[in-house]
Every structure is written in structure tokens, then in C-alpha cells.
C-alpha positions in Angstrom: 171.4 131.6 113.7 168.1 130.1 115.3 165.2 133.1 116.5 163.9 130.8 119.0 163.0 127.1 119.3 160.1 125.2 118.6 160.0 122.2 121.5 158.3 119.0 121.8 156.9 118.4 125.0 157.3 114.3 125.9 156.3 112.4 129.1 159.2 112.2 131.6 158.6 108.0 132.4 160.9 105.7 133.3 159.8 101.9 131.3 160.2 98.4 132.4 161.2 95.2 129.9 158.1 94.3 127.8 156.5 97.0 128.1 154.5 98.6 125.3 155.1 102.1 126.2 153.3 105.0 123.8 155.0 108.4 123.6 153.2 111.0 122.9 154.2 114.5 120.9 152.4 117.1 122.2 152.3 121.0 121.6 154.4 123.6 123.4 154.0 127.3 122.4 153.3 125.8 119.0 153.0 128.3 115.9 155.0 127.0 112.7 154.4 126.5 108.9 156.7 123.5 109.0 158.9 121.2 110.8 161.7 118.9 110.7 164.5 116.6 113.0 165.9 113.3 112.9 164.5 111.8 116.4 167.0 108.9 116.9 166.0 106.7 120.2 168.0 103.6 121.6 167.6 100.2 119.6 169.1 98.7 122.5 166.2 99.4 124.4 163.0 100.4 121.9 161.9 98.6 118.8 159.7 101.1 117.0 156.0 99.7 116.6 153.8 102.3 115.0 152.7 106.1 114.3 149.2 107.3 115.6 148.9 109.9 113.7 147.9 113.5 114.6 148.6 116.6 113.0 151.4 114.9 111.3 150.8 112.2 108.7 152.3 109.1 107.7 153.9 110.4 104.9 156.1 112.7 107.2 158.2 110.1 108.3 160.5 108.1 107.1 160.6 104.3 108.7 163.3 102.7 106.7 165.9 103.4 109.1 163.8 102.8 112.1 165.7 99.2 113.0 168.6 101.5 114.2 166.7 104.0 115.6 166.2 107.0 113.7 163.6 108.1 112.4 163.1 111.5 110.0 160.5 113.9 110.2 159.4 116.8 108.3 156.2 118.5 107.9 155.0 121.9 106.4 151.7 123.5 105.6 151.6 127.0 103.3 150.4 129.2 106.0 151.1 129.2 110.6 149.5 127.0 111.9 148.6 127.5 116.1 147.9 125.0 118.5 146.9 125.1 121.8 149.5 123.6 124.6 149.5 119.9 125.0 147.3 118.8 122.1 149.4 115.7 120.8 150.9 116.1 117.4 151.9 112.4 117.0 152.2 109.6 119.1 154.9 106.8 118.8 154.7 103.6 119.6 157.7 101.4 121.0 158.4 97.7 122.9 160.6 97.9 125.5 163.8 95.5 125.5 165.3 97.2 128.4 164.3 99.1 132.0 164.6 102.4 131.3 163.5 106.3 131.0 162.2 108.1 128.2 164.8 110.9 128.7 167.7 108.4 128.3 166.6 107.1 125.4 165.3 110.0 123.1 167.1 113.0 121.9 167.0 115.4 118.3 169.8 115.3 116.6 171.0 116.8 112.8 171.4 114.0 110.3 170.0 112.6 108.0 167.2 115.4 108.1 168.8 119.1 109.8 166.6 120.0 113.2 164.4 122.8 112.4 161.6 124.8 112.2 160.2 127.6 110.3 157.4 130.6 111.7 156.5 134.1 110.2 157.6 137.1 112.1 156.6 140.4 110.7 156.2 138.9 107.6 159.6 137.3 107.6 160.4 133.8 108.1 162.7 132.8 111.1 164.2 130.0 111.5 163.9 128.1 115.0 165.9 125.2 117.0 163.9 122.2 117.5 164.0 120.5 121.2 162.8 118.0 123.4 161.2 119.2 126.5 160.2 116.5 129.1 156.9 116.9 131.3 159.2 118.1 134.6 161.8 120.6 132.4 163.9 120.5 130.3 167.3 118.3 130.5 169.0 119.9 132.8 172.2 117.0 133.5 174.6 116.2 131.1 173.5 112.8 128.7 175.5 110.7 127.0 173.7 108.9 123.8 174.1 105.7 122.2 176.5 105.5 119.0 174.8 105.1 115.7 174.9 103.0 113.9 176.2 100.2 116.3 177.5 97.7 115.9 179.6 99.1 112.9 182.4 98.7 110.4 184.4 101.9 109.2 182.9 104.5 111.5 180.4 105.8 114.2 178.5 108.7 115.1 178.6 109.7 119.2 176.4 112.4 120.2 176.2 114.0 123.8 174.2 116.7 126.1 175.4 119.0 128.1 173.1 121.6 130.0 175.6 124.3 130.4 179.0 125.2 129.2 182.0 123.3 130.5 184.8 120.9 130.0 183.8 117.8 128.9 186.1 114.6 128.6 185.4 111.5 125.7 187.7 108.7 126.7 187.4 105.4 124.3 188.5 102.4 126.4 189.1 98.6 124.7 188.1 95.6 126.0 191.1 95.3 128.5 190.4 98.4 130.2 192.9 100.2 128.4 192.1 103.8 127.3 192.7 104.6 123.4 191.7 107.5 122.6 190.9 110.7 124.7 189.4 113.5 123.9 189.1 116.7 125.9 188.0 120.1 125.2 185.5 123.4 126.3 182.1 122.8 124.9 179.1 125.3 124.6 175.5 123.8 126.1 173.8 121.9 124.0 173.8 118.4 121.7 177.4 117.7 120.1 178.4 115.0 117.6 181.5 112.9 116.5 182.5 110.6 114.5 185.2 108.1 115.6 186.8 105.3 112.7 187.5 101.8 113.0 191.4 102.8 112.7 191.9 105.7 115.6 189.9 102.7 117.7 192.9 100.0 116.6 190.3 97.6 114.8 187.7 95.1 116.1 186.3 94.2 118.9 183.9 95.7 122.3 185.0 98.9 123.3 183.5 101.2 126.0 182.4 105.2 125.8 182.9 107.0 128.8 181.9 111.3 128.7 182.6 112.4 132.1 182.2 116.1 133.0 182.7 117.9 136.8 180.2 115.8 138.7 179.4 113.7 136.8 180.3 110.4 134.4 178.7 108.1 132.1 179.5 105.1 130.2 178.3 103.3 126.8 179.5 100.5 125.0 180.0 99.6 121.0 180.7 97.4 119.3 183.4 97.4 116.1 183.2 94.3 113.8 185.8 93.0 111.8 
């Protein structure tokens, strides 16, 4: 169980095609010995550039998946270190293949490298959530993210937010329109992942995501090869 969270606090922008667009990582409430997420962002719409480096160094990333859009991240010192709000960690750098918004495109997930963070507490450590926090507030409508890795072979990782607890709907729909897989169920607030195989799809081909929730709906496609 999490004591608290440690959040990121990001620039809520939207981006046009072209763009070079710099995203900055910048303090919030910010006392830790050490860090660590998997940020994954859309490769359909960024290709990452560079790290301008802050508090964290190039050596606490890991670039080699960056190409599909995640990139690991940990960092640690031997004693807390404080901030002050909004002094930027890390910057990132991305092109922009797509319009866009930041908050669409973004998002912490588990894997390869667990969110997390670690602060002292009474001499204790505790262990904290790691966020995104966008410059208006945090997320506060359902997103749904794009699969990774896509296109793909065997299987796929979908990963979704939802601000609140509710019912939440995954319908898989082929390239005809027809639904082939549904999946329905009562979901606490927060990120959520699946996995979905080639075979419970029904093989190759462009299939469509949709997660839709009361009020709202969103779509994604992949893409399945042979």
C-alpha cells in the first residue's frame, strides 16, 4: 500500500504537427530519496528528441525503447532530498507528428520499471504512488491510451484512466465493424492495464479499441500483423 504520492507537475498544452514541443518535469511537494516510473507517451504522435537534464541525469533513463514510446526512469540519492515547487527536474524533448495535447499523449504506467517513490517518515521509509499532475489539475475525465507495443504480433498491452470508480466497457471491434471481444466490469479510479492476444482478436489485421464509460466514449486503433 502507497503513504502518499509523489506527482510530476507537466504543462497542460495542446501541440500542432511539426512542432518541437519541450516538456518540462517540474517539482510538486517534492521530498524523496529516490524515484522511479515507466513514462510511456504516444509514438503515433511524439518521436522522442532529447533529455535536458536537471536533477536527474542521463544515466537515469533508459532510451532503448524510446522508438515505442517508453521510456524508464529511476533515480535515488542516500539521504531526502527537498525542492521547492516548480523547479524543473528534467525536461524532455519531443517532434510532433500529430495535433494534439500533452495530457492525451502522456501517462505513468508499471512496466518495465514499477511506479514509485521512496521518502523517510519518522525514520521509516514509505513508499509513495507516482502521478502526473497537469498545470490546471489533475485528470479529472476518463482517458483511453494507446496500446503498446503497436503494431504487434502475439500480444498487446491496453492501459486506461478513469477519475472515479465506475463501470467501464472495452469493446475490440475488426475491421468490418464487427465487435469481437467485450469486456465489462466495475473498476476502482485510477490507471488499469490489459493484455489482449493475437488469438481472442481472431488473427491479423486493423482492429479498433473503444473504452466507453457513462458520458463518455473513446476510440483507438491497432494494428495486428500476420
Amino acid at each position: 500500500n502507497f503513504a502518499g504520492e509523489l506527482l510530476f507537475e507537466l504543462p497542460d498544452e495542446r501541440f500542432a504537427a511539426g512542432e518541437v514541443i519541450e516538456v518540462p518535469f517540474r517539482a510538486k511537494d517534492f521530498a524523496v530519496i529516490g524515484f522511479q516510473f515507466s513514462l510511456y507517451f504516444d509514438a503515433d504522435q511524439l518521436e522522442f528528441i532529447e533529455l535536458k537534464p536537471g536533477l536527474a541525469a542521463p544515466s537515469n533513463f533508459g532510451f532503448t525503447q524510446a522508438e515505442r514510446g517508453i521510456i524508464p526512469v529511476s533515480w535515488n540519492e542516500s539521504k531526502t532530498v527537498k525542492v521547492d515547487d516548480g523547479t524543473e527536474l528534467f525536461t524532455l524533448r519531443f517532434r510532433s507528428l500529430r495535433n494534439g495535447s500533452l495530457r492525451n499523449v502522456l501517462n505513468i504506467q508499471h512496466q518495465p520499471t514499477p511506479a514509485e517513490a521512496y521518502a523517510e517518515s519518522n525514520g521509516q521509509l514509505e513508499l509513495l504512488d507516482v502521478n502526473l499532475v497537469f498545470a490546471n489539475g489533475l485528470q479529472t475525465a476518463p482517458e483511453l491510451y494507446a496500446n503498446v507495443p503497436n503494431p504487434f504480433r502475439k500480444n498487446t498491452t491496453i492501459s486506461f484512466f478513469l477519475p472515479e470508480n465506475t463501470t467501464a466497457t472495452l469493446t475490440f471491434i475488426d475491421a468490418s465493424g464487427r465487435p469481437v471481444k467485450v469486456i465489462q466490469q466495475d473498476y476502482d479510479s485510477g490507471t488499469h492495464e490489459l493484455t489482449v492476444t493475437k488469438d481472442e482478436l481472431g488473427g491479423a489485421g486493423v482492429y479498433y479499441y473503444r473504452l466507453e464509460t457513462p458520458g463518455t466514449t473513446a476510440v483507438r486503433r491497432m494494428v495486428v500483423l500476420d
